[in-house]
DSSP file (Angstrom, degrees, kcal/mol; ACC not computed):
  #  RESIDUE AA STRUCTURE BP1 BP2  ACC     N-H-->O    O-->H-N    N-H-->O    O-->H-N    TCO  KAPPA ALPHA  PHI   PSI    X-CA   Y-CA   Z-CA
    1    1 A X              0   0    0      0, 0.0     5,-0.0     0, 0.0     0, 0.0   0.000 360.0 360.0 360.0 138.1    0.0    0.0    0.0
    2    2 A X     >  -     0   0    0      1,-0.1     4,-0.6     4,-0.0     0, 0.0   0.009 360.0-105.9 -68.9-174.5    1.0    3.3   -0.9
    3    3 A X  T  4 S+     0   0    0      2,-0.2     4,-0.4     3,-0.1    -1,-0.1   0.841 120.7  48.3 -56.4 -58.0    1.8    6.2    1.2
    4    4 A X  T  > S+     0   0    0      1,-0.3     4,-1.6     2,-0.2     5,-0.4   0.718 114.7  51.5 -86.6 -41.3   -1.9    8.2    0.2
    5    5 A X  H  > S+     0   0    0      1,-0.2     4,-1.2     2,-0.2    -1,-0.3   0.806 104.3  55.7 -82.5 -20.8   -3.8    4.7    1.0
    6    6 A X  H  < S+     0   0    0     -4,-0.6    -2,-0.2     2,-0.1    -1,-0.2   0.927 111.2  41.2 -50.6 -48.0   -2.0    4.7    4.1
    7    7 A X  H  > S+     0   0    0     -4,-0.4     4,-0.5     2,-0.2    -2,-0.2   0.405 110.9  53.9 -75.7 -36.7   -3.4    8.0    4.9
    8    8 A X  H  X S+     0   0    0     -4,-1.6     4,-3.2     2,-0.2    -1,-0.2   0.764 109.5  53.8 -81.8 -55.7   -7.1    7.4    3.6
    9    9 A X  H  X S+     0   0    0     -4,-1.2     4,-0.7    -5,-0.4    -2,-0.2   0.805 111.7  41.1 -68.5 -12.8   -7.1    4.2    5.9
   10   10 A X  H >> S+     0   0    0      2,-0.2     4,-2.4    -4,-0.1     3,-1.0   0.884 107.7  61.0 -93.6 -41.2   -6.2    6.0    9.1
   11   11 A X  H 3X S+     0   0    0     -4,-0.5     4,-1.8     1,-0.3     5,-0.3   0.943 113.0  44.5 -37.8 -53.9   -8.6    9.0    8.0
   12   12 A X  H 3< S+     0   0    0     -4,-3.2     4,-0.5     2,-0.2    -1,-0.3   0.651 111.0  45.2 -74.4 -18.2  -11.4    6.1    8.2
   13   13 A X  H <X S+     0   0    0     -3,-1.0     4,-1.0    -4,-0.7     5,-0.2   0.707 112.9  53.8 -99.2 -14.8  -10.6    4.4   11.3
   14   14 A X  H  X S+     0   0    0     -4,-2.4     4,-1.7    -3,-0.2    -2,-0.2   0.871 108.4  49.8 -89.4 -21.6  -10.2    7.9   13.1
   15   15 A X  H  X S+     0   0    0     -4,-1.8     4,-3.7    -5,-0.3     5,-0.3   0.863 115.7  49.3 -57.1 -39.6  -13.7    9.0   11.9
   16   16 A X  H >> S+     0   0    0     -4,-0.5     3,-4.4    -5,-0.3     4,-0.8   0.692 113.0  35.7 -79.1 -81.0  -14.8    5.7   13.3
   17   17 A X  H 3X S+     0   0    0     -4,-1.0     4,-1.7     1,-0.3     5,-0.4   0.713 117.2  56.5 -32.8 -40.3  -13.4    5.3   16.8
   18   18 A X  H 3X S+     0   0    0     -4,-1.7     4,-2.9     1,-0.3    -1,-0.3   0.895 102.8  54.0 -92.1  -9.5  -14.0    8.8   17.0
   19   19 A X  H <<>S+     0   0    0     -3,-4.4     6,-3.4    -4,-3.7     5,-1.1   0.862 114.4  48.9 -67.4 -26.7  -18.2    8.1   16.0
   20   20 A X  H  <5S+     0   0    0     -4,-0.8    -2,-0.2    -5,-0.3    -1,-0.2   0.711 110.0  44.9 -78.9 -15.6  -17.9    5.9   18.8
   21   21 A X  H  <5S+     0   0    0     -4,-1.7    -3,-0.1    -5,-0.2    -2,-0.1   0.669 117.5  45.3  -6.9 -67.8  -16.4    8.1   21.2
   22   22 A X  T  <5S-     0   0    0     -4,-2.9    -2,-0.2    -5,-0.4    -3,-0.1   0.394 111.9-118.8 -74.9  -3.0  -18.4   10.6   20.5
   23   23 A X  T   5S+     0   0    0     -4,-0.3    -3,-0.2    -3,-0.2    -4,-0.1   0.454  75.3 127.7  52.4  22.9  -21.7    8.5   20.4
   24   24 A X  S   <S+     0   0    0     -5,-1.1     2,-0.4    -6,-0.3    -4,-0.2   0.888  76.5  30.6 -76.7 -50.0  -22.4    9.2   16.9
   25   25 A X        -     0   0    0     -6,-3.4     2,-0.3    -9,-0.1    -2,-0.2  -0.693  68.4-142.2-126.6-170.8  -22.7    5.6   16.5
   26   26 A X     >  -     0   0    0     -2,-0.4     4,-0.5     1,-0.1     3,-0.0  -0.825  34.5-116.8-122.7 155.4  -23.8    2.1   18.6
   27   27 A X  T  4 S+     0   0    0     -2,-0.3     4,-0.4     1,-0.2    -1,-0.1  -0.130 108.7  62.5 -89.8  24.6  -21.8   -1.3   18.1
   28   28 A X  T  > S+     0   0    0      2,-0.1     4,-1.1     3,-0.1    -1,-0.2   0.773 104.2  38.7 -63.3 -46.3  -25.2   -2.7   16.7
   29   29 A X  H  > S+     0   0    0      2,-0.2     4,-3.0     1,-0.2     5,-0.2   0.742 116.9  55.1 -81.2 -32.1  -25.6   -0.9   14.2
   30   30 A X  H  X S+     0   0    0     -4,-0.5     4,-1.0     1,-0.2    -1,-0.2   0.851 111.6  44.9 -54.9 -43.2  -21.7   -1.2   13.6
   31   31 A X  H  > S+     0   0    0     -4,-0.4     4,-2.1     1,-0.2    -1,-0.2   0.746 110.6  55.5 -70.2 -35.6  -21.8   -4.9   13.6
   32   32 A X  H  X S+     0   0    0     -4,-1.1     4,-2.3     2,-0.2    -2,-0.2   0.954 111.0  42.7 -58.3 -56.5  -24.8   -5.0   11.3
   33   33 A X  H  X S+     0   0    0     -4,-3.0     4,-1.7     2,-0.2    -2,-0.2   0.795 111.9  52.7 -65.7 -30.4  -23.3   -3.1    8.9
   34   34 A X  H  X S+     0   0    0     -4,-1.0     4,-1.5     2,-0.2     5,-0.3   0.887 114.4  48.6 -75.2 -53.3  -19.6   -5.1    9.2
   35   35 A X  H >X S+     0   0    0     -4,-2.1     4,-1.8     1,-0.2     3,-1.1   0.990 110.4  52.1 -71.2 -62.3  -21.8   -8.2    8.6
   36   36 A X  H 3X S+     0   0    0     -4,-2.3     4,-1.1     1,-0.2    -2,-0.2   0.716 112.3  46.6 -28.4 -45.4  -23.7   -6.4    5.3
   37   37 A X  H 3< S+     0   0    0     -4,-1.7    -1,-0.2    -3,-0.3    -2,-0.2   0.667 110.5  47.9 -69.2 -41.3  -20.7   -5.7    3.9
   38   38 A X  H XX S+     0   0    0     -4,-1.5     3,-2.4    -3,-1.1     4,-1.5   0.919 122.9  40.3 -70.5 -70.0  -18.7   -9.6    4.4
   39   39 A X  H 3<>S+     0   0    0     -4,-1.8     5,-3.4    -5,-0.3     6,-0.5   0.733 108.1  55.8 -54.5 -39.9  -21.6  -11.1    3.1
   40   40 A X  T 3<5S+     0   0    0     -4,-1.1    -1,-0.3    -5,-0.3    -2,-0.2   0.474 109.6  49.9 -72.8 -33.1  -22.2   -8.5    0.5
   41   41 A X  T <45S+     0   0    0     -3,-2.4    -2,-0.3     1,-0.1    -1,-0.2   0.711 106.3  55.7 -89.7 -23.1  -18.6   -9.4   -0.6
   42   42 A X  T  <5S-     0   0    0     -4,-1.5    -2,-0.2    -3,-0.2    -3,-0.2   0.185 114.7-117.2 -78.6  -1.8  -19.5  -13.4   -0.7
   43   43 A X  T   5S+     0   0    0     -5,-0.2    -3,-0.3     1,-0.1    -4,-0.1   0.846  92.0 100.9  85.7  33.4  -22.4  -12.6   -3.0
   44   44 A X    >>< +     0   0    0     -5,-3.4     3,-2.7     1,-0.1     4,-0.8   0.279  26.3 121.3-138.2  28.2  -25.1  -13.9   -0.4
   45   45 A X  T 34 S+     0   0    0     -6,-0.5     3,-0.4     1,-0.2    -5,-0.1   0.923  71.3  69.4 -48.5 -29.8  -26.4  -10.6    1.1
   46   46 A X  T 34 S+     0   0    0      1,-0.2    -1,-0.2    -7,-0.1    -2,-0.1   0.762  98.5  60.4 -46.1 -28.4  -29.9  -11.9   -0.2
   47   47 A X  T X4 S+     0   0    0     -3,-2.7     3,-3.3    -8,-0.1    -1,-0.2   0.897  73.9 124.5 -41.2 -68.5  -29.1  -14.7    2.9
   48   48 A X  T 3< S-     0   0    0     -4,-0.8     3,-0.1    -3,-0.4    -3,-0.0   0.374  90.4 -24.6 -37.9 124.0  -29.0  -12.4    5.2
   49   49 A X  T 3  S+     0   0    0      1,-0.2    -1,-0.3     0, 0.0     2,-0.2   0.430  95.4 158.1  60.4 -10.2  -31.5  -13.0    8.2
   50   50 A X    <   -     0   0    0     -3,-3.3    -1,-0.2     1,-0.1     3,-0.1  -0.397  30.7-153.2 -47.1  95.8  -33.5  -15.1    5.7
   51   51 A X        -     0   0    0     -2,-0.2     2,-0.5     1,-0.1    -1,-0.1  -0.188  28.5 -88.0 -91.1-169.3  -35.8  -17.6    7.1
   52   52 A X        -     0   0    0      1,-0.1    -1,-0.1    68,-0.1    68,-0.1  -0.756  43.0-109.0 -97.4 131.6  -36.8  -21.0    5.2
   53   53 A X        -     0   0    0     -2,-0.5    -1,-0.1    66,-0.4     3,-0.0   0.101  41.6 -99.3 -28.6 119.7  -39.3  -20.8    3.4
   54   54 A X        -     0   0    0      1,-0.1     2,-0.3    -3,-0.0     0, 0.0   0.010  49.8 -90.7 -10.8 165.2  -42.6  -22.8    5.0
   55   55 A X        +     0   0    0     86,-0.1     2,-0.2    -3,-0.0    -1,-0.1  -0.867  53.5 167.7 -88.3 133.0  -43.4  -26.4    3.6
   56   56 A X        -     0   0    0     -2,-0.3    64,-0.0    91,-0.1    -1,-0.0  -0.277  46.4-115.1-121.8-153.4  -45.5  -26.5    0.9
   57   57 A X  S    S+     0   0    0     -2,-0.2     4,-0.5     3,-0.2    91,-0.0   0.076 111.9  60.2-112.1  11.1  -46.3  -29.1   -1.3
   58   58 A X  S  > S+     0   0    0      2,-0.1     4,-3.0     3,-0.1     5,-0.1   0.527 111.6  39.6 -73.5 -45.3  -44.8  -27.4   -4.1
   59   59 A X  H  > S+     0   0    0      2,-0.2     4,-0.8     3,-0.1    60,-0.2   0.594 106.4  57.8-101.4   8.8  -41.8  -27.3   -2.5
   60   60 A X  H >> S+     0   0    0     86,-0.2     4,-1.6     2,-0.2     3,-1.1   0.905 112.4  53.6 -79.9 -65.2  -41.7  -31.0   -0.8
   61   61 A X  H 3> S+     0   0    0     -4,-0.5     4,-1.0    85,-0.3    -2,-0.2   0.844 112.1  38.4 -54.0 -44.6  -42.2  -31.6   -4.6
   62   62 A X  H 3X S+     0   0    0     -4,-3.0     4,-1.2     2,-0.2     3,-0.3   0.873 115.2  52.7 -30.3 -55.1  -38.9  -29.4   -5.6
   63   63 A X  H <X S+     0   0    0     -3,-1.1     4,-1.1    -4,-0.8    -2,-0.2   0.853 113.9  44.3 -85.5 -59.0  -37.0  -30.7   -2.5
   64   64 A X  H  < S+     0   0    0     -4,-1.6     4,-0.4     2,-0.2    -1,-0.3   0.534 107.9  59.2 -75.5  -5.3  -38.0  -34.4   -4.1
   65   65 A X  H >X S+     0   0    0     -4,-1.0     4,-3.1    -3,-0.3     3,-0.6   0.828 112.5  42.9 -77.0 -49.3  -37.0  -33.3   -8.0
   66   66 A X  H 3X S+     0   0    0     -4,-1.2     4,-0.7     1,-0.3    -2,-0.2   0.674 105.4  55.1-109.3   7.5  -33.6  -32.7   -6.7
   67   67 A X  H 3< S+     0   0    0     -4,-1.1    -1,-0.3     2,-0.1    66,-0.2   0.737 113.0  45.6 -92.7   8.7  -33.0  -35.6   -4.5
   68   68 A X  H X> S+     0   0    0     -3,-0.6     4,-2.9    -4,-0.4     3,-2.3   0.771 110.9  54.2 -71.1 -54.9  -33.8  -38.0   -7.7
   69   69 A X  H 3X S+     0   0    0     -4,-3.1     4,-1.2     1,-0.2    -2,-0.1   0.661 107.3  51.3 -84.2  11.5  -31.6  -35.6   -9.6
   70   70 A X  H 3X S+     0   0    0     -4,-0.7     4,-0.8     2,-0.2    -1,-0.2   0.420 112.3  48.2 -61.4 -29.5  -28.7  -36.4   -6.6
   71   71 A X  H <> S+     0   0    0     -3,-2.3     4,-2.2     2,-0.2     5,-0.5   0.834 109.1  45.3-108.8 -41.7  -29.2  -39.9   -7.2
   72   72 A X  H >X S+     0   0    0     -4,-2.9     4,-2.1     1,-0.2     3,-0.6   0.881 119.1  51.2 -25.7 -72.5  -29.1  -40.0  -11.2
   73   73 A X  H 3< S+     0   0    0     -4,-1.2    -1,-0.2     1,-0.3    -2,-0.2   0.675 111.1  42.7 -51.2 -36.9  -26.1  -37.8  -10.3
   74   74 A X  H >X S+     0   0    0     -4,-0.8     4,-3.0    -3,-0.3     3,-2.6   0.978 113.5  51.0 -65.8 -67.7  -24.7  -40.4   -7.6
   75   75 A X  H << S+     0   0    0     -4,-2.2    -2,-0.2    -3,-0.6    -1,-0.2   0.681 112.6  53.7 -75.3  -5.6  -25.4  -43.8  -10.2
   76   76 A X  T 3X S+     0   0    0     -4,-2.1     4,-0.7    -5,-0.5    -1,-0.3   0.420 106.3  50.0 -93.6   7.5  -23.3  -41.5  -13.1
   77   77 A X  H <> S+     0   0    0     -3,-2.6     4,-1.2    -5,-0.4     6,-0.3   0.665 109.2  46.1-108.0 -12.2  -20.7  -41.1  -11.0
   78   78 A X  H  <>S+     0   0    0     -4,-3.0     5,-0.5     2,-0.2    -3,-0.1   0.509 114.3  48.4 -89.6  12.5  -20.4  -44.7  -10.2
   79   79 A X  H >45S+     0   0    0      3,-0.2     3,-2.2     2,-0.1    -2,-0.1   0.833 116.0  48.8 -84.2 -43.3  -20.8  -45.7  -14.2
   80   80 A X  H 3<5S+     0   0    0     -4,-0.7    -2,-0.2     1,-0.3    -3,-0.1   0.786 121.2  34.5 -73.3 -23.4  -18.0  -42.9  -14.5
   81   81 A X  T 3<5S-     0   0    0     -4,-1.2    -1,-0.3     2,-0.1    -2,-0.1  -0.090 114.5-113.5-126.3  16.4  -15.8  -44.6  -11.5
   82   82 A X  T < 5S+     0   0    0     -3,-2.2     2,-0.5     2,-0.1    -3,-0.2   0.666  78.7  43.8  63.5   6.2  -16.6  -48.1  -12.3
   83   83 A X      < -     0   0    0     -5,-0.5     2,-1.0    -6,-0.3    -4,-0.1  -0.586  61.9-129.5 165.9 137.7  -18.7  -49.4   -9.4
   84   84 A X        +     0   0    0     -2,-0.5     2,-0.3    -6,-0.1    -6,-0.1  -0.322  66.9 103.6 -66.1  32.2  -21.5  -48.7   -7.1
   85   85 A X        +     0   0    0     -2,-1.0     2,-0.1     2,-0.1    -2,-0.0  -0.849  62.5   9.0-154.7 142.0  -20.3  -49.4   -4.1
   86   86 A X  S    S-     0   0    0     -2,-0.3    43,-3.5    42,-0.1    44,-0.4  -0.236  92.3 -28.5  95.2 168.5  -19.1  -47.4   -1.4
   87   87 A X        -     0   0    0     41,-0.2     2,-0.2    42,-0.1    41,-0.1  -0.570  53.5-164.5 -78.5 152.0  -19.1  -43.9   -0.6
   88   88 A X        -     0   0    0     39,-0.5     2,-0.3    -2,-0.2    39,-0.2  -0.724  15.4-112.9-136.9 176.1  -19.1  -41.1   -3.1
   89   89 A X    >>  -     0   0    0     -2,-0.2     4,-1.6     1,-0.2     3,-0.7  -0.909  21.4-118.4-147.6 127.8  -18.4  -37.5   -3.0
   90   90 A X  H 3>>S+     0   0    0     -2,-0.3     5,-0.9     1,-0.2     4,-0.7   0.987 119.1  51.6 -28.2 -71.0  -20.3  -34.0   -3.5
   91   91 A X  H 3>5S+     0   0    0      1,-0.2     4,-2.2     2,-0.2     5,-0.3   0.881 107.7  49.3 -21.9 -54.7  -17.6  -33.6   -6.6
   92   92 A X  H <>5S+     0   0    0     -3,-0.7     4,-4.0     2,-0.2     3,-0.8   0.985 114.5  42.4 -59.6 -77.3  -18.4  -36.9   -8.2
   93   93 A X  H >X5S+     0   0    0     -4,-1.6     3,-1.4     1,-0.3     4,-1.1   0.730 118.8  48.9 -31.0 -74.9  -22.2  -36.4   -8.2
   94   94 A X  H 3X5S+     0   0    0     -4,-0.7     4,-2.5     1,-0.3    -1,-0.3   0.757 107.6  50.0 -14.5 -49.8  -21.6  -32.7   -9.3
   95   95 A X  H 3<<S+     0   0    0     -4,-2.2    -1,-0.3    -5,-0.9    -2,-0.2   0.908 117.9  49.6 -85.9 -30.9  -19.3  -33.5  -12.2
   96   96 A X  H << S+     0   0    0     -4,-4.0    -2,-0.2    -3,-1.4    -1,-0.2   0.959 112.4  41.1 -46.1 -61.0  -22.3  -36.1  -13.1
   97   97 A X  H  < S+     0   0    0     -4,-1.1     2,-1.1    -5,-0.3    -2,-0.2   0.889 124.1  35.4 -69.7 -38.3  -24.6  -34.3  -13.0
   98   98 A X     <  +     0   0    0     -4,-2.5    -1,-0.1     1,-0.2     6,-0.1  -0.881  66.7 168.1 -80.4 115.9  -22.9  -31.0  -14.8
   99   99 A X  S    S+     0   0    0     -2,-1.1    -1,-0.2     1,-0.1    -2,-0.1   0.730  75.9  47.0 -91.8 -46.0  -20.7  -32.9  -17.4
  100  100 A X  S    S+     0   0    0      1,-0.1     2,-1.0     2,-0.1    -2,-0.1   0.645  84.9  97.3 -73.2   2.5  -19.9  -29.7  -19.4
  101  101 A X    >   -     0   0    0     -7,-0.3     3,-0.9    -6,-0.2    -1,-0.1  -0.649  52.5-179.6 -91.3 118.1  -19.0  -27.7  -16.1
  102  102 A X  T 3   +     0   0    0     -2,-1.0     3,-0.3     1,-0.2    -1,-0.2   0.711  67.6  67.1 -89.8  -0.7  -14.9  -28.3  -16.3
  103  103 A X  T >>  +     0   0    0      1,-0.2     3,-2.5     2,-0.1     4,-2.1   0.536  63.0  96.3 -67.2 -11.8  -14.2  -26.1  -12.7
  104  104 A X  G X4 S+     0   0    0     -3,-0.9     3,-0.5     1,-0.2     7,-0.2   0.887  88.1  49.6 -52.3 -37.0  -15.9  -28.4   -9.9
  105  105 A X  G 34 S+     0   0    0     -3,-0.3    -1,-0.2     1,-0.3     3,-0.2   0.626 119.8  34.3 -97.6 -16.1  -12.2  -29.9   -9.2
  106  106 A X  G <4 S+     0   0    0     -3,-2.5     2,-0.3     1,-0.2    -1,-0.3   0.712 115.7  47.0-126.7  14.7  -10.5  -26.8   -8.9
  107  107 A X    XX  -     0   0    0     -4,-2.1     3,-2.9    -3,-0.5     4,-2.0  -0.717  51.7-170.6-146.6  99.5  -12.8  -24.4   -7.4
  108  108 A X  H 3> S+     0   0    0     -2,-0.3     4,-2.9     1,-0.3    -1,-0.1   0.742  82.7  64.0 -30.1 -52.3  -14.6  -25.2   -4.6
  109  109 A X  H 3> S+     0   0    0      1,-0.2     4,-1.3     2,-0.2    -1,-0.3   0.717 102.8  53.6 -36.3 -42.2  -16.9  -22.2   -4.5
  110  110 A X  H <> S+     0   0    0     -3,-2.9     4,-0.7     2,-0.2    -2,-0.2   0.453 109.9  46.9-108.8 -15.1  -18.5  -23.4   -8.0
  111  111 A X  H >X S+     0   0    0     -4,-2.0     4,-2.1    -7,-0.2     3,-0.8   0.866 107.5  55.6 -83.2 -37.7  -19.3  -26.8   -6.7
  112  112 A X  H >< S+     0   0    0     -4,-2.9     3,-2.8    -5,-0.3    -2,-0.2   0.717 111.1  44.3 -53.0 -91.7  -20.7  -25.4   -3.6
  113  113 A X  H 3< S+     0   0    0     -4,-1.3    -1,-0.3     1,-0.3    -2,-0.2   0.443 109.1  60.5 -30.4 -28.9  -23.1  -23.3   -6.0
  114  114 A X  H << S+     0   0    0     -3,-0.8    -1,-0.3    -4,-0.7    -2,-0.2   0.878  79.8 101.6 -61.2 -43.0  -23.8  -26.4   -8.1
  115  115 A X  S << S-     0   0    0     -3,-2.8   -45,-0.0    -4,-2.1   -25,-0.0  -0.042  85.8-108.1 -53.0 132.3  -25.2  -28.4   -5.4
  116  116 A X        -     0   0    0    -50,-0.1     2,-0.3     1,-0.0     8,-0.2  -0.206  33.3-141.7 -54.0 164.4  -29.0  -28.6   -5.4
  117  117 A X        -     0   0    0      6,-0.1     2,-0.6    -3,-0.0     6,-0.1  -0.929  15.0-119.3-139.8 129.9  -30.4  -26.4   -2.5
  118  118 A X    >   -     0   0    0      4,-0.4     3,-4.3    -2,-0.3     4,-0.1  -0.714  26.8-133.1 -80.8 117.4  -33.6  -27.7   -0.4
  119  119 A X  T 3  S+     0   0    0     -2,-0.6   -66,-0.4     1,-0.3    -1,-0.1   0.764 106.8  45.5 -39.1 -27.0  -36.3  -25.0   -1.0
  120  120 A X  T 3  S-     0   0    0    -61,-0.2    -1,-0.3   -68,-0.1   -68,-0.1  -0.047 124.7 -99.9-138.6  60.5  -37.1  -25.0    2.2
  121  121 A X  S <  S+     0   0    0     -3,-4.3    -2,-0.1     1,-0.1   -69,-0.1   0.716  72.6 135.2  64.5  30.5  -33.4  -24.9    3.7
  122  122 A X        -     0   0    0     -4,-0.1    -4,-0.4    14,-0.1     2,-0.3  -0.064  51.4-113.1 -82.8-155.2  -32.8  -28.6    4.7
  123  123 A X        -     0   0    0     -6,-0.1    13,-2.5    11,-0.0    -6,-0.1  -0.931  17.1-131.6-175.0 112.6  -29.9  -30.1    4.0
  124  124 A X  E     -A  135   0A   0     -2,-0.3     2,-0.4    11,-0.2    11,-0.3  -0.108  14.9-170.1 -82.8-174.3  -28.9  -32.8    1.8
  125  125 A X  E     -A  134   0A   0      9,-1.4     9,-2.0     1,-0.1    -1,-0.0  -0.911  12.2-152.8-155.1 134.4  -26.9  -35.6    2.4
  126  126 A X        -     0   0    0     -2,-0.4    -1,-0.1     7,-0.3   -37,-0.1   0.981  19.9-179.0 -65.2 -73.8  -25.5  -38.1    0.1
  127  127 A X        -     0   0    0    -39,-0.2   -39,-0.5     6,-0.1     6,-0.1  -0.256  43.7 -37.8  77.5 179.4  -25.1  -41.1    1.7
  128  128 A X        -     0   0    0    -41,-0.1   -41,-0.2     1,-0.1   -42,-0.1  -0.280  58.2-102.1 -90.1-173.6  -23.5  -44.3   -0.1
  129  129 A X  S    S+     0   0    0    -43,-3.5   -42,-0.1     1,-0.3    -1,-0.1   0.753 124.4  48.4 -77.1 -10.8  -24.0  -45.4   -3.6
  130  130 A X  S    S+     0   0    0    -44,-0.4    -1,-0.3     2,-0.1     2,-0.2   0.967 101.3  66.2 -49.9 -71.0  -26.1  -47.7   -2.0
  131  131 A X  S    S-     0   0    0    -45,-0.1    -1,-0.0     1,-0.1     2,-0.0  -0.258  86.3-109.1 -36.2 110.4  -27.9  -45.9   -0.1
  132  132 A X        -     0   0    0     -2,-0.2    -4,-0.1    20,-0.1   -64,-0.1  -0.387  40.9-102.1 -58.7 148.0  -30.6  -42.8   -1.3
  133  133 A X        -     0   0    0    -66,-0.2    18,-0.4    -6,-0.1     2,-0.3  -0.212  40.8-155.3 -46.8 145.3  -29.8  -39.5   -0.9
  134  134 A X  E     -A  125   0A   0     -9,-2.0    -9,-1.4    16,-0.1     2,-0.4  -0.917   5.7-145.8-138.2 138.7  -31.8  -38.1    2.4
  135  135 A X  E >   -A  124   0A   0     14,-0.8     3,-1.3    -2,-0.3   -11,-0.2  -0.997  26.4-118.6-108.7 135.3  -32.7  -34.3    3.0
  136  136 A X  T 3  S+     0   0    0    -13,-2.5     4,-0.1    -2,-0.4    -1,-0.1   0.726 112.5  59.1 -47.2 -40.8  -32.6  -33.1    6.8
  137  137 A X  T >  S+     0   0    0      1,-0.2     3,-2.3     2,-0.1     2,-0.4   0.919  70.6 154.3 -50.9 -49.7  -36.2  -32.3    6.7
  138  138 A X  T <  S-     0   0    0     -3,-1.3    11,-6.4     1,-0.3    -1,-0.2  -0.454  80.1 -32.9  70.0-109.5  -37.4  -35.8    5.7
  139  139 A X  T 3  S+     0   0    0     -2,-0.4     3,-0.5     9,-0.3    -1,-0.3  -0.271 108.8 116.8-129.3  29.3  -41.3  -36.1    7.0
  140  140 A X    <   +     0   0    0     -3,-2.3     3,-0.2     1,-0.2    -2,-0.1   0.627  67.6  46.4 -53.1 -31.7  -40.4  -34.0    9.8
  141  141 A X  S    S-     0   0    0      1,-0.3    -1,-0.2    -4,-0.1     2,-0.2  -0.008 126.3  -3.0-117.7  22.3  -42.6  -31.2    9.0
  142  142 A X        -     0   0    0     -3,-0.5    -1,-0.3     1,-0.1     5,-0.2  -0.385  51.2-136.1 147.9 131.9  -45.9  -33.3    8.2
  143  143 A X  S    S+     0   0    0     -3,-0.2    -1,-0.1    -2,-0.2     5,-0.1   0.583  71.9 108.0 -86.6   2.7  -46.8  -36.4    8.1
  144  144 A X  S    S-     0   0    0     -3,-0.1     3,-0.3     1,-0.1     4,-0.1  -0.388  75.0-124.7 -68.3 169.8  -48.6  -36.0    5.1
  145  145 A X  S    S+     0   0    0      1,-0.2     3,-0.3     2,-0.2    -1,-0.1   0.563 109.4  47.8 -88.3  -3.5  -46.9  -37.7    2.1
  146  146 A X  S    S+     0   0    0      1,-0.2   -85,-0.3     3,-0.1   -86,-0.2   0.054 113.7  59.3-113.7  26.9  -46.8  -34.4   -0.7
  147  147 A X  S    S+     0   0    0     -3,-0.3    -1,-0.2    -5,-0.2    -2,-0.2   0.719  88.2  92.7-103.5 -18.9  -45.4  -32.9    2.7
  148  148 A X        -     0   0    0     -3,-0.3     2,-0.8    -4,-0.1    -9,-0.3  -0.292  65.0-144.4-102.1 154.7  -42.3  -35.4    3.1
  149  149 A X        +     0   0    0    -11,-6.4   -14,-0.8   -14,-0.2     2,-0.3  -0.764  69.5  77.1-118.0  66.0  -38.7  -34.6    1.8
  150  150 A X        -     0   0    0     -2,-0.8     2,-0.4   -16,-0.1     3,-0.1  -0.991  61.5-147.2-169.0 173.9  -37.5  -37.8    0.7
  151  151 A X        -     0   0    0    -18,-0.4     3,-0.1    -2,-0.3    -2,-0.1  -0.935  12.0-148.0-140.7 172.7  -38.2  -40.2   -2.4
  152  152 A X  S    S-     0   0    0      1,-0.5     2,-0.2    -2,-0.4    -1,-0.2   0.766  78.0 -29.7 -97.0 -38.2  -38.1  -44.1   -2.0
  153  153 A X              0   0    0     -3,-0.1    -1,-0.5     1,-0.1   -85,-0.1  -0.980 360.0 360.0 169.7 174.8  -36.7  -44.1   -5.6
  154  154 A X              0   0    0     -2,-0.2    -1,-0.1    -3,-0.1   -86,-0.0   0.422 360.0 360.0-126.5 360.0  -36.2  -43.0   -9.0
C-alpha cells in the first residue's frame, strides 16, 4: 500500500473510533453493517436474516425433483468410477450431473453453488452409492406424504 492509502485508511478508522467516542454511533448498528458488507462481498447478502421458506407441497415436490436428480447424479458417478459401491463425493455427483461444467475440481466455491439447495433450507446428504440420498427435513414437517422430503426411488 502506498503512502496516500495509508493516509485514507487512518482518515477512516479515526472517523470511526472517534463516532464511537463521540456516540455518533452504537456497536449494533456497527456490527450490522460489518456483517452487510462480508456477506455482501461473498455474493449472499440476499441470505442475510432469511428464514426458510414454509413447507409447501410445491416445494416437498422441488425438495423431491432434486434428490432424484442427486441420485441420477450419484449412479453416473459410479458408471464414471466403475462401481457402485461405497461412498461417493459431493464432486463426483456434481461433475455427473454438470458434465460440461470443467471447474468443480479446482474451485470449490463453484461446486458449492452447483449443489441442489432444499427449498425450504434442509440439507442434503449423500449417503453411499447404495444408499438414497436423504434431506434433513425428511417427514419432519408433516406427516402427510406431498409434505415429506424424501423419495423411496427414481
Amino acid at each position: 500500500m502506498n503512502k496516500k492509502g495509508i493516509i485514507i485508511v487512518s482518515a477512516v478508522v479515526l472517523v470511526v473510533v472517534g463516532a464511537f467516542v463521540l456516540g455518533f454511533a452504537d456497536s449494533e448498528s456497527a456490527i450490522g453493517k460489518i456483517r452487510y458488507i462480508f456477506f455482501a462481498a461473498k455474493g449472499e447478502v440476499a441470505n442475510l436474516g432469511a428464514k426458510a421458506p414454509s413447507n409447501t407441497p410445491q416445494l416437498a415436490a422441488q425438495c423431491k425433483e432434486n434428490l432424484k436428480r442427486i441420485q441420477r447424479g450419484k449412479v453416473g458417478a459410479g458408471e464414471k468410477r466403475g462401481n457402485n459401491i461405497g461412498g461417493v463425493t459431493w464432486e463426483e455427483v456434481c461433475t455427473a450431473m454438470f458434465p460440461t461444467e470443467v471447474q468443480l475440481k479446482s474451485n470449490p466455491a463453484r461446486l458449492e453453488q452447483m449443489k441442489p439447495k432444499c427449498p425450504c433450507g434442509g440439507t442434503y446428504q449423500l449417503g453411499t452409492m447404495q444408499e438414497m440420498p436423504k434431506c434433513s427435513i425428511g417427514a419432519t414437517q408433516g406427516s402427510s406424504s406431498e409434505l415429506t422430503h424424501a423419495i423411496a426411488g427414481i
